[in-house]
C-alpha positions in Angstrom: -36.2 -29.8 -43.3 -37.9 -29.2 -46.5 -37.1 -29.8 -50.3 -37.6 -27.1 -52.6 -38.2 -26.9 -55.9 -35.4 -27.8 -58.3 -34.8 -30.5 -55.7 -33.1 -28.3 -53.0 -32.5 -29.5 -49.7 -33.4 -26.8 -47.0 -32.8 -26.6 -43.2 -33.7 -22.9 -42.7 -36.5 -21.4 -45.3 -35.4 -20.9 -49.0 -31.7 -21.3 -50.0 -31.6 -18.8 -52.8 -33.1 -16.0 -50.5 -32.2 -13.9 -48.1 -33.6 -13.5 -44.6 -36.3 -10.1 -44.8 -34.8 -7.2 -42.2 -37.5 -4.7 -42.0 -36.2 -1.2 -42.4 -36.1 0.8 -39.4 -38.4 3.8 -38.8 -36.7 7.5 -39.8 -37.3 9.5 -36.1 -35.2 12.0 -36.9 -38.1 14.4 -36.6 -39.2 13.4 -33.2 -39.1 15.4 -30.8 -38.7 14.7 -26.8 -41.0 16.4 -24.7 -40.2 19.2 -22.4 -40.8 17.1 -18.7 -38.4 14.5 -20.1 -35.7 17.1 -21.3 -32.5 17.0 -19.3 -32.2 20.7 -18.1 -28.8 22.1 -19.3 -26.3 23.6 -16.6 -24.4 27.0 -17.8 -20.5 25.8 -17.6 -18.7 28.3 -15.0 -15.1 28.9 -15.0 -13.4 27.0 -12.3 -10.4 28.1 -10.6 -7.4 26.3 -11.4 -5.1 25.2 -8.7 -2.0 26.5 -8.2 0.6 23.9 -8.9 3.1 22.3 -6.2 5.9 23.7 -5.8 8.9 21.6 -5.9 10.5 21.7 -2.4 14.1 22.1 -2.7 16.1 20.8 0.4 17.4 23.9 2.2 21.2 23.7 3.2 21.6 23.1 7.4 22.1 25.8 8.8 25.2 26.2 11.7 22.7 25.7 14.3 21.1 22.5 13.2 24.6 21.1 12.4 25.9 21.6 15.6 22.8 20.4 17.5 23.0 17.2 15.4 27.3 16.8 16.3 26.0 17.0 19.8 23.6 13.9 19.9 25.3 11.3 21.2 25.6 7.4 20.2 22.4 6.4 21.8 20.6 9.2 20.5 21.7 8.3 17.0 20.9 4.7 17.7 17.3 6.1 18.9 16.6 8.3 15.8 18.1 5.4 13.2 15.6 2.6 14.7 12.6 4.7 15.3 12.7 6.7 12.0 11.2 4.7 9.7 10.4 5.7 5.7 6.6 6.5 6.6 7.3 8.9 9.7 9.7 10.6 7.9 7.9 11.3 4.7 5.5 13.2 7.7 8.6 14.8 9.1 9.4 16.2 5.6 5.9 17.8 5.1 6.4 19.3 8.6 9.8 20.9 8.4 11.4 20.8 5.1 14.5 22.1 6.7 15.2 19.3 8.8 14.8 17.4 5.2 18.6 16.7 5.2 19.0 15.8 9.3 16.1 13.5 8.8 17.4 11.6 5.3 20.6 10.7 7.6 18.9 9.2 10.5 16.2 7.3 8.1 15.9 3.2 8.2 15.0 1.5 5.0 12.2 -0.8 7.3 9.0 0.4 8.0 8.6 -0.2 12.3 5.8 -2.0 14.0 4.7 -0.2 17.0 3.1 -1.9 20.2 2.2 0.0 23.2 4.6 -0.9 26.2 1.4 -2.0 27.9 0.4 -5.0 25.7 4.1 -5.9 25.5 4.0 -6.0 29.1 1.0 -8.4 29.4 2.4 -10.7 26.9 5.7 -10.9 28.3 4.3 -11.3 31.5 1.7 -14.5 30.7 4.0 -16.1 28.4 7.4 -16.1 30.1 6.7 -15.3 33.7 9.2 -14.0 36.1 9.8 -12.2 39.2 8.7 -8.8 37.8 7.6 -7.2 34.3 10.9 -5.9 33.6 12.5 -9.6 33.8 9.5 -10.6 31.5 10.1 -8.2 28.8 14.1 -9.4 28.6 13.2 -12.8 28.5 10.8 -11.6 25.4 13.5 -9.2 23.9 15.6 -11.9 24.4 13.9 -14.7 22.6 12.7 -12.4 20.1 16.8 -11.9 19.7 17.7 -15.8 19.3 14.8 -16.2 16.6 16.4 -13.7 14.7 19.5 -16.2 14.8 18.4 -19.2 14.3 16.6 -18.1 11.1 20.1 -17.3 9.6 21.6 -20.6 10.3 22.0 -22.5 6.9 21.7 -26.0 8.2 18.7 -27.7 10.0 19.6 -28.8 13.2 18.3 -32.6 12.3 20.3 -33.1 9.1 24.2 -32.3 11.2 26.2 -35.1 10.9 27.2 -36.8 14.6 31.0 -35.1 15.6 31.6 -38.6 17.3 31.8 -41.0 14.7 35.1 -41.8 12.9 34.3 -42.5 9.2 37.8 -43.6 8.5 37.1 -47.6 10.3 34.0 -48.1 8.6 34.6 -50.8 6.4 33.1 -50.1 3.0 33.5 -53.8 1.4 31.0 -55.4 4.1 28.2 -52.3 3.7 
């Protein structure tokens, strides 16, 4: 802090001044040497790719509508549940004619594959039985019942006793 003359107080140098900025040198005629030039590429005409095409679903044909009245209800029920939105975007690409065939059969639920092997094993150490096969419907089968219970609206715990008659409870003494 310093007090300059006329009796100003000061913090920072003189208050009536501005701070000096030093001008900055012109290099506008400098030049960069050679070894430290970046070396300049000639642009060459790239090829431009042709653009997609937009693939237009082709009508079924006889054949392909008489192969798909022939399938039967488990066949259906096969192609609905294993025909998920992923595998048939791949379908698609393959054979755009079978476009409209596989838009029918799609499911809106992408599927999570297991090979039968590790289903196996699991079913086996976890719910035992006589054979593998009696495993694997005892793991289909709980699998089924959690499905179920997770659309039930009202906790088991919290259901009022069916045994109770309401009607000779007398409210005056509770």
């Amino acid at each position: 802090m310093a007090i300059e003359a006329g009796n100003k107080v000061s913090t920072t140098g003189l208050v009536d001044k501005k701070p000096f900025t030093p001008q900055a040198p012109d290099m506008s005629r400098m030049k960069v040497p050679e070894a430290m030039q970046p070396k300049r590429i000639q642009p060459q005409q790239v090829a431009q790719a042709p653009q997609p095409k937009e693939e237009v679903a082709a009508p079924i044909s006889e054949d392909l509508q008489n192969k798909i009245q022939s399938l039967t209800d488990e066949d259906k029920i096969v192609l609905d549940t294993i025909l998920a939105p992923s595998v048939a975007n791949v379908l698609k690409k393959l054979a755009p004619e079978l476009s409209p065939l596989v838009d029918q059969f799609t499911s809106a639920e992408e599927n999570v594959i297991l090979p039968v092997s590790v289903v196996k094993t699991f079913a086996t150490k976890r719910y035992g039985g006589a054979d593998e096969a009696q495993a694997i419907e005892s793991f289909i089968a709980d699998l089924s019942s959690s499905q179920e219970m997770d659309q039930q609206t009202v906790p088991p715990e919290t259901e009022q006793p069916e045994d109770i008659d309401y009607a000779s409870i007398d409210t005056e003494q509770v």
